[in-house]
C-alpha positions, 0 to 999 in steps of 0.5 A, spaced: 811 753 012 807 752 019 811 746 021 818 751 020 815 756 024 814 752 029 821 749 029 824 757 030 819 759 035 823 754 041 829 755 038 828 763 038 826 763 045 831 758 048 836 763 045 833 769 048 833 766 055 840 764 055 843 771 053 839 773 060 842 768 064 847 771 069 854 768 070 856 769 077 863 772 077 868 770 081 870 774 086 877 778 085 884 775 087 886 779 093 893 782 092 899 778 093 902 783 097 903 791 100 909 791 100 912 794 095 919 790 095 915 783 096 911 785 089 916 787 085 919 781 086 913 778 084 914 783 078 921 780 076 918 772 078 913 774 072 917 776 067 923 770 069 918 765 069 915 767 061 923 768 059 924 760 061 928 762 067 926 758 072 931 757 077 932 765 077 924 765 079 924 760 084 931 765 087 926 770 087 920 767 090 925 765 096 927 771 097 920 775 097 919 768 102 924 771 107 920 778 106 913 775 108 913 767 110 907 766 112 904 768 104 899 763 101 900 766 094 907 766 095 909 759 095 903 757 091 907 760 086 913 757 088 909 751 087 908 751 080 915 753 078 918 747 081 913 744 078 913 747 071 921 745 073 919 738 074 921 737 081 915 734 083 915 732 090 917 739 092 912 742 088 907 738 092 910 739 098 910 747 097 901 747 094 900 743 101 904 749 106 900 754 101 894 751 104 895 751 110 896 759 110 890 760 104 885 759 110 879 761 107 881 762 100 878 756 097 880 758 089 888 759 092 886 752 095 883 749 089 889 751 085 894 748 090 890 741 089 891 742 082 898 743 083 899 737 087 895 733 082 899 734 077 905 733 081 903 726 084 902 725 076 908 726 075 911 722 079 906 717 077 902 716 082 895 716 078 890 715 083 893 720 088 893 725 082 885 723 081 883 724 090 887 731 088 883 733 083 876 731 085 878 735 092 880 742 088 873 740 085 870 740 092 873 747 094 
C-alpha cells in the first residue's frame, strides 16, 4: 500500500502543477479593415468561399483590392482562395506580395509562408515547400 501511495503522490503533483501553467495567448488579429465597403466584402468573400463559390470570391476580394491595395490580410486571402482553386503559382505570387505589406505582423507573415508551402506542394516542388514551412515556423 505504501509503494501505491508513493506512485500518486508524483502524479498528483505533476497534475497539479500543470493545471498552473500559463499558455501565453496570441495577441488579437487586427481588423481586416475600417472601411465599411472593404469589410462587407470581406463578409460576402466569407460566405462564397464556404458555399464553394470560389471564382465569385476571388471577384470579391479583387474588388475590396481596388479599395484598399495596399492591405496585407487581403491578398493573404486571395492567396488561399486561388489556393484552395489550385492555381498554385498565383497563390504563392499573392502570400509573398501579402509579406511584403505584413510589415511587423509576424502571424500574417507565418501564414503566407504556410500558403506558399503549400503552394510549392502543389506544384511539386517539395523542397522549396519544406524552406517555406521551416521559415513560418521562425516568424
Amino acid at each position: 500500500m505504501m509503494i501505491a501511495a508513493r506512485r500518486t503522490v508524483p502524479l498528483v503533483l505533476i497534475l497539479l502543477l500543470a493545471s498552473c501553467a500559463v499558455v501565453p495567448s496570441t495577441p488579437p488579429r487586427p481588423e481586416a479593415s475600417s472601411n465599411p465597403a472593404v469589410v462587407a466584402l470581406l463578409d460576402r468573400v466569407h460566405s462564397q468561399a464556404a458555399a464553394g463559390e470560389l471564382e465569385q470570391a476571388g471577384a470579391s476580394l479583387e474588388r475590396a483590392l481596388r479599395i484598399e491595395p495596399r492591405n496585407a490580410l487581403l491578398w493573404q486571402e486571395l492567396a488561399r482562395v486561388r489556393l484552395d482553386q489550385g492555381l498554385y503559382r498565383q497563390a504563392e505570387s499573392l502570400a509573398a506580395k501579402s509579406n511584403g505589406f505584413a510589415a511587423g505582423d509576424r502571424t500574417l507573415r507565418a501564414e503566407n509562408w504556410r500558403i506558399i508551402g503549400q503552394a510549392r506542394s502543389g506544384q511539386g516542388d517539395y523542397r522549396g515547400a519544406q524552406t517555406a514551412f521551416e521559415r513560418a515556423e521562425r516568424e
